[in-house]
C-alpha positions as CSV (number, residue, x, y, z in Angstrom):
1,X,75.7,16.4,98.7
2,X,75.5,18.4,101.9
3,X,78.7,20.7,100.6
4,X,77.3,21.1,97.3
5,X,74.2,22.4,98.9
6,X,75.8,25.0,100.8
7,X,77.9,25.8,98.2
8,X,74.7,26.5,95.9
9,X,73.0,28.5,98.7
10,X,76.2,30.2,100.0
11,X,76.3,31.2,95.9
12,X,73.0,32.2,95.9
13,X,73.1,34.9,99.3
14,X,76.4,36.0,97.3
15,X,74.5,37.1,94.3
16,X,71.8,38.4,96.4
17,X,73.4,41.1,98.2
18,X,76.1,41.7,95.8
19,X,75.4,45.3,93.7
20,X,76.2,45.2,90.0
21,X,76.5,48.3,88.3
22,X,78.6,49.8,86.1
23,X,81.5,52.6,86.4
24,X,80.9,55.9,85.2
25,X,82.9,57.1,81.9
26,X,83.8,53.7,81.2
27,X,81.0,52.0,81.3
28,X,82.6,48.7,83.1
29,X,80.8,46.2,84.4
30,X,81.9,45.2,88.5
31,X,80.4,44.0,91.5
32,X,80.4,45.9,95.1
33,X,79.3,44.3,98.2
34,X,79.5,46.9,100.2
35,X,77.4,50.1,100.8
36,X,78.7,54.0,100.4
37,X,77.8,54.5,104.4
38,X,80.1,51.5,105.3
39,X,82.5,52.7,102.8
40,X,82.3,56.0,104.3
41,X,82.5,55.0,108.2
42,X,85.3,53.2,107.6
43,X,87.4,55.4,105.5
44,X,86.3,58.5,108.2
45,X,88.1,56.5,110.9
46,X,91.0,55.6,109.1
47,X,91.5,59.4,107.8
48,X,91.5,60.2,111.4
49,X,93.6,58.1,112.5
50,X,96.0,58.5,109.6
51,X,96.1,62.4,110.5
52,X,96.8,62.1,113.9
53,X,100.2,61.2,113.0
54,X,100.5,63.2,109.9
55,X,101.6,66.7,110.2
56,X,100.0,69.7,107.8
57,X,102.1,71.5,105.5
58,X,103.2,74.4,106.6
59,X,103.4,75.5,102.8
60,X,100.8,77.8,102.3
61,X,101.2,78.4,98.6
62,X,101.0,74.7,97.8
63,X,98.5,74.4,100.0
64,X,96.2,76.5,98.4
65,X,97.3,75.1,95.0
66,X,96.2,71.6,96.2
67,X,92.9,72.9,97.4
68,X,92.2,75.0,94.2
69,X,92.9,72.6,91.9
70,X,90.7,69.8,93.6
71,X,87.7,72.6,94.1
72,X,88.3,73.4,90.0
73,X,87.9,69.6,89.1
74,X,85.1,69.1,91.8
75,X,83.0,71.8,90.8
76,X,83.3,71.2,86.9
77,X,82.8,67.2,87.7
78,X,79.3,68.0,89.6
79,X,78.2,70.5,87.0
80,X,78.6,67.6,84.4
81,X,77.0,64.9,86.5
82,X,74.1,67.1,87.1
83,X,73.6,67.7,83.6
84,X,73.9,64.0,83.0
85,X,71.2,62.9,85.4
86,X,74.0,61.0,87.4
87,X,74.5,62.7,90.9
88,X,74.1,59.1,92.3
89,X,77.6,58.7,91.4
90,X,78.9,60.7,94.4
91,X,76.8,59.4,96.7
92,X,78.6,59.0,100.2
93,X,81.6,60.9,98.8
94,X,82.4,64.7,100.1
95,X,86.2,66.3,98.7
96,X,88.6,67.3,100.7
97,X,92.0,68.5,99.6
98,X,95.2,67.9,102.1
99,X,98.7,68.9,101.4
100,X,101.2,67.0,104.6
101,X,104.6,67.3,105.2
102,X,106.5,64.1,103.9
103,X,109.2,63.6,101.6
104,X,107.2,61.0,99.4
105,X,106.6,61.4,95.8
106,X,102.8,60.6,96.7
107,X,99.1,61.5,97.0
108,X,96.4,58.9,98.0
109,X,92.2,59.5,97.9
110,X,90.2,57.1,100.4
111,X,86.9,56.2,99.1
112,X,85.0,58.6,100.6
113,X,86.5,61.9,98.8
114,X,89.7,62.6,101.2
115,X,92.7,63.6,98.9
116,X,96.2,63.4,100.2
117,X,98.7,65.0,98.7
118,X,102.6,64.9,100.1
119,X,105.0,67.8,100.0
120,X,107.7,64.9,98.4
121,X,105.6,65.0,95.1
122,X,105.1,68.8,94.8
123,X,108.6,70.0,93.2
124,X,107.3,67.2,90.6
125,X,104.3,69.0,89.6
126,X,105.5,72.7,88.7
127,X,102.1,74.0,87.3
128,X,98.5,73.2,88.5
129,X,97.8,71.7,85.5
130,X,100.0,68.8,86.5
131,X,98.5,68.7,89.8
132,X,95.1,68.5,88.1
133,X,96.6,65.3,86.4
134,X,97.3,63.6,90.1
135,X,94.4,65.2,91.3
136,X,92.0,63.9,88.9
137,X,93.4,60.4,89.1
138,X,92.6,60.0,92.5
139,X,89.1,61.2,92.4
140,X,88.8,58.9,89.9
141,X,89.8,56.0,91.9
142,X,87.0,57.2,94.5
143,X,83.9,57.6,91.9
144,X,85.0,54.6,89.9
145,X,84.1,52.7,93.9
146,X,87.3,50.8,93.2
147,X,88.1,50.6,97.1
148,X,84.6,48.8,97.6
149,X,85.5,46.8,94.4
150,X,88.6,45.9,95.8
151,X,86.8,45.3,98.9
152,X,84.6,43.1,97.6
153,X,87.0,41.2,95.8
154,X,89.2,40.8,99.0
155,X,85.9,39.1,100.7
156,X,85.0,37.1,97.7
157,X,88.2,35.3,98.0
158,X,88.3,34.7,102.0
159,X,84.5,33.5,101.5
160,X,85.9,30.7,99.3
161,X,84.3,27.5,100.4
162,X,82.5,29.2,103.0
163,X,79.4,27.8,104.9
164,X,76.0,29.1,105.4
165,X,75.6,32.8,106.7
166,X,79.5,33.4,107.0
167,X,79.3,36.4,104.2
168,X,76.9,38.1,106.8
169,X,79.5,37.6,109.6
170,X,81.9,39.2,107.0
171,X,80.2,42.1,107.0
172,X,80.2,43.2,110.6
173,X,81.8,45.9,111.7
174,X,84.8,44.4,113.2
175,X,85.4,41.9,109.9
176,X,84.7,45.2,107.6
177,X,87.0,47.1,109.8
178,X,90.0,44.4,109.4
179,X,89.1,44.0,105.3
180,X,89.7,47.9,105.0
181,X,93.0,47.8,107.0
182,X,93.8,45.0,104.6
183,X,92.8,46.9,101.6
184,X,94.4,50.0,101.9
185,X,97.1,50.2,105.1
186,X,96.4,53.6,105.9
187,X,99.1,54.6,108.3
188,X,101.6,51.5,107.9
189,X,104.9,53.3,106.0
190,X,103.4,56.9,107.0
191,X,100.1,56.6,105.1
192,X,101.1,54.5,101.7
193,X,98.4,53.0,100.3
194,X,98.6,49.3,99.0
195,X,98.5,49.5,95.1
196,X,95.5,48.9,92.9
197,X,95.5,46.5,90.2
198,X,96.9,47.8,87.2
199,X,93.0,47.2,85.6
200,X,92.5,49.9,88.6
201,X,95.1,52.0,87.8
202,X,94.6,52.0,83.8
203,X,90.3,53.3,84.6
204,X,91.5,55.9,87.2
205,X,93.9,57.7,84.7
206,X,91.3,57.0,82.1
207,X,88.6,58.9,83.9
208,X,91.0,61.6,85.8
209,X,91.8,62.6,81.9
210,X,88.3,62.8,81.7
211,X,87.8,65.1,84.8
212,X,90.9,67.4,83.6
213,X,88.9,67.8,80.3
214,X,85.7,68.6,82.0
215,X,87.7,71.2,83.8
216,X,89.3,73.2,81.3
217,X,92.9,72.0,82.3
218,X,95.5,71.1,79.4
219,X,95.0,67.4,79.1
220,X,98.2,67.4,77.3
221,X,100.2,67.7,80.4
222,X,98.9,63.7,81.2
223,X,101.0,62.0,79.1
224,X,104.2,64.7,79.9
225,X,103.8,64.6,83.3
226,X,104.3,60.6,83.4
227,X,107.0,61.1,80.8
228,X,108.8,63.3,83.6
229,X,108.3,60.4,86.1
230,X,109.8,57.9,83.9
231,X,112.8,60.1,83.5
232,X,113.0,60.5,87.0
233,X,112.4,56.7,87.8
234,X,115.9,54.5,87.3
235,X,114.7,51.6,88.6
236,X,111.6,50.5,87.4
237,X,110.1,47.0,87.6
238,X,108.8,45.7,84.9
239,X,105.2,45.8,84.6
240,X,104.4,42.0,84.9
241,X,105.7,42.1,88.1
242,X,104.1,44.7,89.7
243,X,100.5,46.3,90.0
244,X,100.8,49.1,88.4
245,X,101.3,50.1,84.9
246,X,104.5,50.6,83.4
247,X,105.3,54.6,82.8
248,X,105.6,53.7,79.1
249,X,102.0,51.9,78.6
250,X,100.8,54.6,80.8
251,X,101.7,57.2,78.3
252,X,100.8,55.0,75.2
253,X,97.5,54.5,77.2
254,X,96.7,58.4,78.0
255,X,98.0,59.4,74.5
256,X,95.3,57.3,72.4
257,X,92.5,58.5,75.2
258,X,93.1,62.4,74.4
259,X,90.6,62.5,71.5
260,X,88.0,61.0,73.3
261,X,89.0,63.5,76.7
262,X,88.6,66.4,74.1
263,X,85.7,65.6,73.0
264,X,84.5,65.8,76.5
265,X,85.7,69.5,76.7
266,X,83.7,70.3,73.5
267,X,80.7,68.8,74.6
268,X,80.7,71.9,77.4
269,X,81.4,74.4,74.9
């Protein structure tokens, strides 16, 4: 009886000072624990720490490529909130764009607005509208909160059959700390973050298209730029086992979202 007690209660502080709210675009349903200033002091100190070790492109052109194409999609994305009456959304999030010498094929967004591009995946995206299409995606992780939903989820799962007042001891500083180094590894294998799910992965394409749309950049270039990366890609595991979409229901999956993406455009016209 004494368990089930503390169960009930432990349930109860749970649902208490757990946010539910919904994701913008898509209009999913998820929970978040966590506030955007604790998101945003932890992701600052991992950034840092991330960069200390990373070293800046020396590539001026894609540089500035990297940078203009994030400030396009960033200023057409606050123009649109505005006029929506949903600002909140960006709340504890300020862009930056990075471009750092690594021969990756990768790019990365921490939750508070930090984009990181590597020079690996530039000779991949030829035109800006393809970097638009990377670009997007990962400021749609960040406004989707997915890094607090993952988060979340993470201290959902270690609070399991916990006992009174432990989610509060979760959420100090040091535990929060440990949860985000668990959540993303920033600066284990030179920066890679760990995957989202593929539920992640799926919204974050969904709303980057969005984004690109909003922007004025050729949508289109979504579904051919992961068309190129299947052609590149040999080896690819199959989707069930692993996080991430396949590149072929990634395609399917941006091609039936276009009509919707361009009605987003027109809405601006």
């Amino acid at each position: 009886m004494k368990k089930f007690l503390s169960l009930v209660f432990f349930l109860s502080v749970v649902a208490a000072v757990i946010s539910c709210s919904t994701v913008v675009f898509t209009g999913r349903n998820r929970m978040l624990l966590y506030s955007d200033n604790e998101i945003s002091s932890l992701s600052a100190q991992s950034y840092y720490e991330f960069m200390s070790t990373a070293a800046p492109s020396t590539n001026m052109v894609q540089t500035a490529m990297v940078r203009e194409v994030g400030r396009r999609l960033e200023s057409a994305l606050n123009k649109y909130l505005l006029a929506k009456g949903q600002t909140n959304v960006l709340n504890g999030i300020k862009w930056e764009y990075y471009l750092v010498r690594s021969k990756q094929v990768n790019a990365f967004c921490l939750p508070d607005g930090k984009v990181v591009f590597y020079e690996g995946i530039m000779p991949v995206l030829s035109t800006p509208d393809m970097v638009a299409v990377v670009m997007a995606h990962e400021m749609g992780h960040a406004i989707a909160r997915h890094g607090n939903e993952r988060m979340t989820q993470q201290t959902l799962t270690n609070l399991v059959g916990a006992v009174t007042g432990q989610i509060i001891e979760q959420k100090t500083s040091e535990n929060g700390r440990a949860l985000f180094e668990t959540a993303f590894a920033v600066g284990s294998q030179y920066g890679y973050l760990l995957p989202y799910s593929r539920k992640h992965e799926y919204e974050a394409d969904e709303i980057g298209l969005y984004i690109m749309a909003i922007a004025g950049y050729d949508i289109n270039q979504a579904p051919l730029l992961w068309k190129k990366m299947a052609e590149s890609d040999k080896q690819q595991i199959p989707e069930e086992l692993s996080t991430h979409p396949s590149d072929v229901n990634r395609i399917k999956h941006l091609e039936k979202l276009l009509p919707k993406a361009r009605a987003y455009a027109a809405e601006l016209k």
